[in-house]
C-alpha positions in Angstrom: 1.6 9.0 -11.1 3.6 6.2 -11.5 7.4 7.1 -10.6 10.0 5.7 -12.6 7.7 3.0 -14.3 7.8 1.5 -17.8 6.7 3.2 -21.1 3.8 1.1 -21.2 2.1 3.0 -18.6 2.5 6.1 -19.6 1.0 5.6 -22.9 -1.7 3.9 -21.1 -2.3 6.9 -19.2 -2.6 8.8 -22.0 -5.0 6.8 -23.7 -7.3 6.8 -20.8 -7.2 10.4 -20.1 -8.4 11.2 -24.2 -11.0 8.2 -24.1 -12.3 9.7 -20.8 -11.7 13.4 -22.0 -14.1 12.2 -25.0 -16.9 10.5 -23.2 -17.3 13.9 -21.3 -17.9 15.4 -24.2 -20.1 12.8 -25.7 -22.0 13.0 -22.4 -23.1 16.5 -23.2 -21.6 20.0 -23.6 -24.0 21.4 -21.1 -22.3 20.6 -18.0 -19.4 23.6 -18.4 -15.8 23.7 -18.2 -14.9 22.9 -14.7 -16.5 19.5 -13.6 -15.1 17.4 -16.2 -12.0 18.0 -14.3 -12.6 16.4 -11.2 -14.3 13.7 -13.5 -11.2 13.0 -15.0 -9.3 12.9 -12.3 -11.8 10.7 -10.3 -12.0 8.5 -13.2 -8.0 8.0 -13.6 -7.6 7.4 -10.0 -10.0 4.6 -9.7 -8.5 2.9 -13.0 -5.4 3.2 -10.8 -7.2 1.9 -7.7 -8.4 -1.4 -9.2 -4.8 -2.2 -10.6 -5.5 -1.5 -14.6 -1.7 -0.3 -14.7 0.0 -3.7 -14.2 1.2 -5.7 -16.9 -0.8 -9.0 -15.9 -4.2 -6.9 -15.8 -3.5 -5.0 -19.4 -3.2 -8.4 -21.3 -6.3 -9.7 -19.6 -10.3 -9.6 -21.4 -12.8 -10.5 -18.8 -10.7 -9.6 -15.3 -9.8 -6.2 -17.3 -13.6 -5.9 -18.6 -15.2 -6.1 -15.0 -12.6 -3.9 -13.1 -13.4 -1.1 -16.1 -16.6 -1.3 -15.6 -16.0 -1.6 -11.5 -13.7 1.5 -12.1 -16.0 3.7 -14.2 -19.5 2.9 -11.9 -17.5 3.8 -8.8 -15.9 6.9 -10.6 -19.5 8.2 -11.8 -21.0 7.7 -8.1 -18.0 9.6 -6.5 -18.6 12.8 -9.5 -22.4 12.5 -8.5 -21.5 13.2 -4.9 -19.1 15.7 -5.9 -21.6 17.5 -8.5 -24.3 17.4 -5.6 -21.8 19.5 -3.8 -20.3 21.9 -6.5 -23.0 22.6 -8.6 -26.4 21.5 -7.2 -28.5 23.0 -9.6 -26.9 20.9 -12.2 -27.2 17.8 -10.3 -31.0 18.2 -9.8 -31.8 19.8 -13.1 -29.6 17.0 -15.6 -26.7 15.8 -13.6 -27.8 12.6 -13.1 -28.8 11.6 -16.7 -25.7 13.7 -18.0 -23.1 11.1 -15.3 -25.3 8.0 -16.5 -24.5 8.7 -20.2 -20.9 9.6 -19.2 -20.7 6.1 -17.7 -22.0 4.2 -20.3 -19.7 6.2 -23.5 -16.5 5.9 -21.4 -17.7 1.9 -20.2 -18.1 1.2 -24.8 -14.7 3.2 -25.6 -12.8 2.2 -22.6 -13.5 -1.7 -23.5 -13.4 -1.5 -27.1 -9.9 0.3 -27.3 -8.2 -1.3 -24.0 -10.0 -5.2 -24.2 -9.6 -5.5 -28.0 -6.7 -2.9 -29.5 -4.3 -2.1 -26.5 -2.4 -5.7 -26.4 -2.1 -5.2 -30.3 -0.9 -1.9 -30.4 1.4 -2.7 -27.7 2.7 -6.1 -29.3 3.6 -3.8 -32.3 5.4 -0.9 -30.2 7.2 -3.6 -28.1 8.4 -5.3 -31.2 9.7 -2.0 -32.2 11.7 -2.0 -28.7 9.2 1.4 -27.3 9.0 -1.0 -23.7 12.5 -2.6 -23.3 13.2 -2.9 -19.8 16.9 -4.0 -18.5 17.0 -5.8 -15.5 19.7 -6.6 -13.5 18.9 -9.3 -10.9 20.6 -9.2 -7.7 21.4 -13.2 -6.8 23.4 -16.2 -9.0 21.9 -18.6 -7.7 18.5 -20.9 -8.5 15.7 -18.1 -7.4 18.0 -15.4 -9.6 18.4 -17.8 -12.6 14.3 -19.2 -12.0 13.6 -15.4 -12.5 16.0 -14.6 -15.2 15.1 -18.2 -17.4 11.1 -17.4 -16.8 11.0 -13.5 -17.6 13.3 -13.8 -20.4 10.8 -16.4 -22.5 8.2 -13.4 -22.2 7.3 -12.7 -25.5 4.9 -9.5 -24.9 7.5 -7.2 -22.8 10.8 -6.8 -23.8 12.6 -7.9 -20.5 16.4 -7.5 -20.8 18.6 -9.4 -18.5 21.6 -7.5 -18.4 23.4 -9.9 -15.9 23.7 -10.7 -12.3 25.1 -9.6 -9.4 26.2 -12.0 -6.5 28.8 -11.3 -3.8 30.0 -15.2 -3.5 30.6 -15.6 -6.9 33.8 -14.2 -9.0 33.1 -11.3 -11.3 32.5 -13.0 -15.1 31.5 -16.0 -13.8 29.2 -17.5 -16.2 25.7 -18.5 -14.4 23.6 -21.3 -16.2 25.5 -20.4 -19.7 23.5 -17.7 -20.5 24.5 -14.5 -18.1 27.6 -13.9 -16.0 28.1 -12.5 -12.3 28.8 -8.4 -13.2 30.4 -7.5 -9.8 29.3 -7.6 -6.3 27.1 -5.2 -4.2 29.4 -2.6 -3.6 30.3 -2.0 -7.4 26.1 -1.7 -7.9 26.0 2.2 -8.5 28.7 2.0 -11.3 26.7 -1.3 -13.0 23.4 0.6 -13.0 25.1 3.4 -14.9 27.3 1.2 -17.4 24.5 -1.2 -18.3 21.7 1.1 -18.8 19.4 -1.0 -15.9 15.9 0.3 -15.7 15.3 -2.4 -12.7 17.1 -4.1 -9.8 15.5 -7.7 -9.2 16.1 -9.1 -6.0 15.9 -13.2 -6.1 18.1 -14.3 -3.6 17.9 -18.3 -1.8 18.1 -18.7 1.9 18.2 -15.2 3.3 17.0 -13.7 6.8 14.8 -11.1 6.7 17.7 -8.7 8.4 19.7 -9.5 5.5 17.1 -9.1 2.8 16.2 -5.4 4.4 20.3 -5.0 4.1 20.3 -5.7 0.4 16.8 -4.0 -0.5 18.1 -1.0 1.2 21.5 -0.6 -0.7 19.3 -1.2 -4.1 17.2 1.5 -3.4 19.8 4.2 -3.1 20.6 3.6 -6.0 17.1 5.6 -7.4 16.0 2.9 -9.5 13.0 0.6 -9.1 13.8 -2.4 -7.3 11.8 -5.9 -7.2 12.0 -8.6 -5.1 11.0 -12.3 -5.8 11.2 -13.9 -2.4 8.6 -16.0 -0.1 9.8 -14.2 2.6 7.2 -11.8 1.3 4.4 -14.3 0.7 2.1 -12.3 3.0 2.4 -8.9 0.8 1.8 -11.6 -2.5 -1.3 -13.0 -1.1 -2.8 -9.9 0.5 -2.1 -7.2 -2.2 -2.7 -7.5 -5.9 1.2 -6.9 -7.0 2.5 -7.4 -10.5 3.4 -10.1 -12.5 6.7 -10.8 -14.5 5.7 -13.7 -16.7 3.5 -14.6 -14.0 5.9 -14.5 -11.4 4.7 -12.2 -8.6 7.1 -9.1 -7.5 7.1 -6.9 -5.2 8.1 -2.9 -5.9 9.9 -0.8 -4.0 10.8 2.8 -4.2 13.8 5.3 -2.4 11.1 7.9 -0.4 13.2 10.4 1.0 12.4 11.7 4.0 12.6 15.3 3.0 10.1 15.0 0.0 7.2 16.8 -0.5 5.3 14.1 -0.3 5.4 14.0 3.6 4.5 17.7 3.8 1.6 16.8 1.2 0.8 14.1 3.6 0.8 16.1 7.0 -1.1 18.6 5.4 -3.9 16.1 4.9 -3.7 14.5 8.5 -3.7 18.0 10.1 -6.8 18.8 7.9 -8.6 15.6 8.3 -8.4 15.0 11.4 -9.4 18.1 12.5 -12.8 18.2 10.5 -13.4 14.5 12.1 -12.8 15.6 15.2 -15.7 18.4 14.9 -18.0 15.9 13.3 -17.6 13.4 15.5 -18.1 15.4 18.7 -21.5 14.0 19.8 -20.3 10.6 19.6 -17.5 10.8 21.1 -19.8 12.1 24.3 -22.1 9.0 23.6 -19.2 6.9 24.1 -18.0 9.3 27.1 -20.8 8.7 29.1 -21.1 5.1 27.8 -17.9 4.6 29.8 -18.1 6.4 32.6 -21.2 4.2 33.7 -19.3 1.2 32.6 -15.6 1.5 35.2 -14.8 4.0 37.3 -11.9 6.4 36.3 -10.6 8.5 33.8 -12.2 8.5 30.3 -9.0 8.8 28.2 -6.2 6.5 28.4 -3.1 8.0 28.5 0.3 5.8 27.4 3.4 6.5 26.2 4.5 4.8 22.9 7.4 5.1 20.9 7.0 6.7 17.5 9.4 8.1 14.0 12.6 7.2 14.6 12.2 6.5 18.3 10.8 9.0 19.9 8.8 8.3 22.7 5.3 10.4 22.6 1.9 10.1 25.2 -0.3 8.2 23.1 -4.6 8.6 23.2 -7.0 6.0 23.8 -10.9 5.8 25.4 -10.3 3.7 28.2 -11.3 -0.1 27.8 -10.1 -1.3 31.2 -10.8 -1.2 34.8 -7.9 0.7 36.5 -5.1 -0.7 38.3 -4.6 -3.5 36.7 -1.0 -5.1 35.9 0.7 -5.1 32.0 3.2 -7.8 33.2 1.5 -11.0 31.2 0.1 -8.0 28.4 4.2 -7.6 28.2 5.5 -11.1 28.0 3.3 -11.9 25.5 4.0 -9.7 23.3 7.9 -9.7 23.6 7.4 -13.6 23.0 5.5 -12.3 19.5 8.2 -10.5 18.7 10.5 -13.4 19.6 8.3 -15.7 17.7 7.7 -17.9 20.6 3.5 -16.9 20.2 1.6 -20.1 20.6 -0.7 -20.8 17.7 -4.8 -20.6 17.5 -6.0 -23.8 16.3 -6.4 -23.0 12.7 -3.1 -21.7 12.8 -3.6 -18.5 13.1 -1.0 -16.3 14.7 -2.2 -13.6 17.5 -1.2 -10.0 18.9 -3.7 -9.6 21.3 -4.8 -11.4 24.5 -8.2 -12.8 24.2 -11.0 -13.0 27.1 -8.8 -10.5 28.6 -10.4 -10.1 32.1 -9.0 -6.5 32.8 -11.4 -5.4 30.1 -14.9 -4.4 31.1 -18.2 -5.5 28.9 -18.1 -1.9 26.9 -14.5 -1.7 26.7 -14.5 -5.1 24.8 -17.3 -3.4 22.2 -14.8 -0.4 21.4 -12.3 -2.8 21.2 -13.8 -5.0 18.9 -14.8 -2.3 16.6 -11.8 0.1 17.2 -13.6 3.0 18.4 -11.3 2.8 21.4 -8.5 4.0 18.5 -10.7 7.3 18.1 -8.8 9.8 20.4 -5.7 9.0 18.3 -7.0 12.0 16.1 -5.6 14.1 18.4 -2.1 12.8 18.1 -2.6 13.5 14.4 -3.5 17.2 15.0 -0.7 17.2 17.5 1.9 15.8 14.8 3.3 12.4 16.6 1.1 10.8 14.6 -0.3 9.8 10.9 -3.9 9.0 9.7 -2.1 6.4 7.7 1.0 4.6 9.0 2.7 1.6 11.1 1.1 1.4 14.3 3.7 3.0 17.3 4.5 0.5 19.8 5.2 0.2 23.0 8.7 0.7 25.0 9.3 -2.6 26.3 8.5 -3.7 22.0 10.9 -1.6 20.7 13.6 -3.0 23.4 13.0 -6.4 22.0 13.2 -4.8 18.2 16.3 -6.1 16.1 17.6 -3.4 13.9 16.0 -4.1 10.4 12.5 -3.9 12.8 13.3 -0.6 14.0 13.0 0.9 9.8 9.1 0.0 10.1 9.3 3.8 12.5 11.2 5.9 9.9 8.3 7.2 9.5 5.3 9.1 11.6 2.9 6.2 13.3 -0.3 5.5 12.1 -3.8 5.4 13.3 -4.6 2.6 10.5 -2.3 0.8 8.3 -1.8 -2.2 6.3 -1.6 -4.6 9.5 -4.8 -3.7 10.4 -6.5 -3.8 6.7 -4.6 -7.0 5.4 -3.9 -9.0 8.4 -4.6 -7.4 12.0 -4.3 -10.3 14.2 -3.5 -13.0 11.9 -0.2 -12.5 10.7 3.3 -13.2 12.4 5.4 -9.8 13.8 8.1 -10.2 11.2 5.1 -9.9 8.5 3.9 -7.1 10.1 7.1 -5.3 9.8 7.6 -6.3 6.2 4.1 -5.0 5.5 5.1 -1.3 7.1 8.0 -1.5 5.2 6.4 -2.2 2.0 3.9 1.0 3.0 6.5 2.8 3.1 8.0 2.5 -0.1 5.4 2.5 -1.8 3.8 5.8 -1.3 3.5 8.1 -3.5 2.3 11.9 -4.6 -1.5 10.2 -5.1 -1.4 8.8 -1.8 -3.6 5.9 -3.5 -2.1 3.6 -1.3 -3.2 5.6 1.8 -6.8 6.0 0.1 -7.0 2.0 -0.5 -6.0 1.8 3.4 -8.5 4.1 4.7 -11.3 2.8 2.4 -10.3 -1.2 4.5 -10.3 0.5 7.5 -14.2 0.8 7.6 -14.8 -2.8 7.3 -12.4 -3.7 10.0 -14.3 -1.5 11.9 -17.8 -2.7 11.6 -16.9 -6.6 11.2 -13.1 -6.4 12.8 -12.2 -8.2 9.4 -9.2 -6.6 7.2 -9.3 -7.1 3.4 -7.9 -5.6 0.0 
């Protein structure tokens, strides 16, 4: 569930799974063998949603009492739906009363044992040296020592600074007379090994983004998690609830390979999904057909080609939202200046992808627009496989021509219908925080595709109001 992720956690885990595993039976033994399962796993998978896993929510009381309680009323709706479905005599007969009880057994244990035992317990096994973590921390100077003088006064997790490593320093150089300078980037792999690390920490002053890519990149080959402490990733900080070191905020990335089974998991999913979508969503679709066939004359599907993983151009699927014949050319300089970062701000400051009182759209093209309905014929790129459900959006040619290297990793992957852009930011955030966003999707997924659930779960909102969240 986690990947290669502190002891802590995995105890945690545990813990949950009896204390949930016990209010099931508390609940009743009526209910049979089978449905606890899916309770179970419903259950763990919203404590994960709502972030009960990171260190700065574990040592909480009230912000870890309301997301328990948050966690376990959403988890007992979703088993209601799914006991409707699986065993409807059940639900009618006692399945209601039986989830209720559930709710309010695991909401007493859950609280009891995580709000007033778990930071005890865990004081106790971290004093014992269960959840030492060494951390090397790539950068010598003041973000790396910030980091390594602020997370080494923690006094609840046993962070270990191992050292540093810094390419413009000499090898044993002492940095602010408590660590030294290891060795420099290329001797990373061989450090890792002779120092037992557990975590790479990035905190590195005055680098471009193309540079921090660079470094995050040759830290994550080497397997281990890496974190980065930088305000070049102020819009991942504010938008998503990360973790805290000692109240520093840092970001995680993982190594996914490209040949995992996670992707196959994944396509599996998209090919599935959309597909059923598709079916159910055949009579609106015609709604909308008609809708714009009496609004512009023309075809009812737009037809463009983007570029998608690894840049490979593909004909990309939209309902129509413009009169025909009408020119891309100021569509295209404005966006290449976005890219460039020459985009002229709103008024509140706000940073924007998209032309506004664009006259080539017509009055029901701007309504599909607004609420992304336009988007819907994507689902056949999805069955199709050039694109994702979930993913960075593809762009267009004359983009990626404008794309510097380090942008061009945000399309490693298969495009998405939705993603975090859309969710976190859509049209309020700068290009280079979009890409940094796709890039932090894409490190971050994992066998749960939680991430993926959080981003599809946003979507809906943005649709209805054309706000993002999380």
């Amino acid at each position: 569930m986690f990947g290669n992720q502190p002891g802590f956690k995995y105890y945690l885990l545990l813990l949950d799974t009896l204390i949930i595993s016990v209010s099931i039976v508390l609940a009743g033994k009526e209910i049979g063998v089978f449905p606890p399962l899916y309770i179970v796993i419903v259950s763990l998978l919203m404590l994960l949603f709502n972030d009960l896993y990171k260190r700065n929510i574990v040592y909480t009381r009230y912000r870890q009492t309301i997301l328990l309680i948050k966690s376990m009323a959403i988890s007992s709706l979703v088993s209601l739906v799914i006991m409707a479905i699986l065993q409807y005599g059940f639900f009618i007969e006692n399945g209601r009363f039986y989830l209720f009880k559930y709710f309010i057994f695991s909401i007493f244990v859950l609280i009891i044992a995580r709000v007033l035992f778990v930071h005890k317990i865990m004081n106790f096994l971290s004093a014992k040296g269960y959840f030492n973590t060494n951390i090397l921390i790539v950068g010598g100077d003041k973000a790396g020592v910030f980091v390594a003088d602020t997370i080494g006064k923690d006094t609840v997790f046993n962070f270990n600074i191992v050292g540093f490593i810094d390419d413009y320093k000499e090898i044993g150089e002492k940095i602010n007379s408590k660590y030294e300078n290891l060795g420099k980037l290329k001797d990373l792999d061989s450090l890792v090994k002779l120092n037992n690390v557990n975590e790479l920490l990035i905190a590195i002053d005055g680098l471009t983004y193309s540079r921090l890519i660079a470094v995050t990149d040759q830290c994550l080959k080497t397997g281990i998690v890496v974190r980065i402490y930088s305000n070049f990733l102020e819009i991942i900080t504010k938008k998503i609830n990360v973790e805290y070191y000692a109240g520093l905020p840092v970001v995680m990335l993982q190594n996914q390979s490209q040949n995992s089974c996670l992707w196959k998991i994944k396509r599996i999913i998209d090919a599935v999904a959309a597909s059923v979508a598709v079916v159910l969503l055949f009579p609106f679709f015609l709604f909308v057909v008609i809708c714009i066939k009496l609004s512009s004359k023309g075809p009812v599907i737009f037809k463009q080609t983007r570029i998608g993983k690894n840049g490979k151009p593909f004909d990309f699927y939209k309902f129509r939202s413009m009169h025909l014949n009408t020119s891309d050319t100021n569509h295209k300089e404005y966006v290449q200046d976005f890219i460039k970062g020459n985009t002229c701000s709103e008024p509140d400051g706000m940073k924007i992808f998209k032309i506004k009182d664009d006259p080539r759209i017509f009055p029901f093209g701007h309504f599909i627009r607004k609420t992304s309905i336009d988007e819907f014929p994507q689902l056949f790129n999805v069955i199709k496989g050039d694109m994702s459900l979930i993913g960075p959006r593809p762009c267009l040619p004359y983009e990626w021509e404008c794309y510097d290297e380090w942008h061009k990793n945000r399309l490693n992957i298969l495009p998405g219908c939705t993603g975090l852009w859309q969710v976190l930011g859509r049209s309020s955030v700068t290009f280079e925080e979009m890409v940094v966003l796709d890039l932090y999707y894409i490190s971050n997924l994992n066998l749960l595709l939680w991430l993926d659930l959080k981003i599809v779960l946003q979507t809906i909102p943005v649709i209805f109001f054309g706000k993002g969240g999380f």
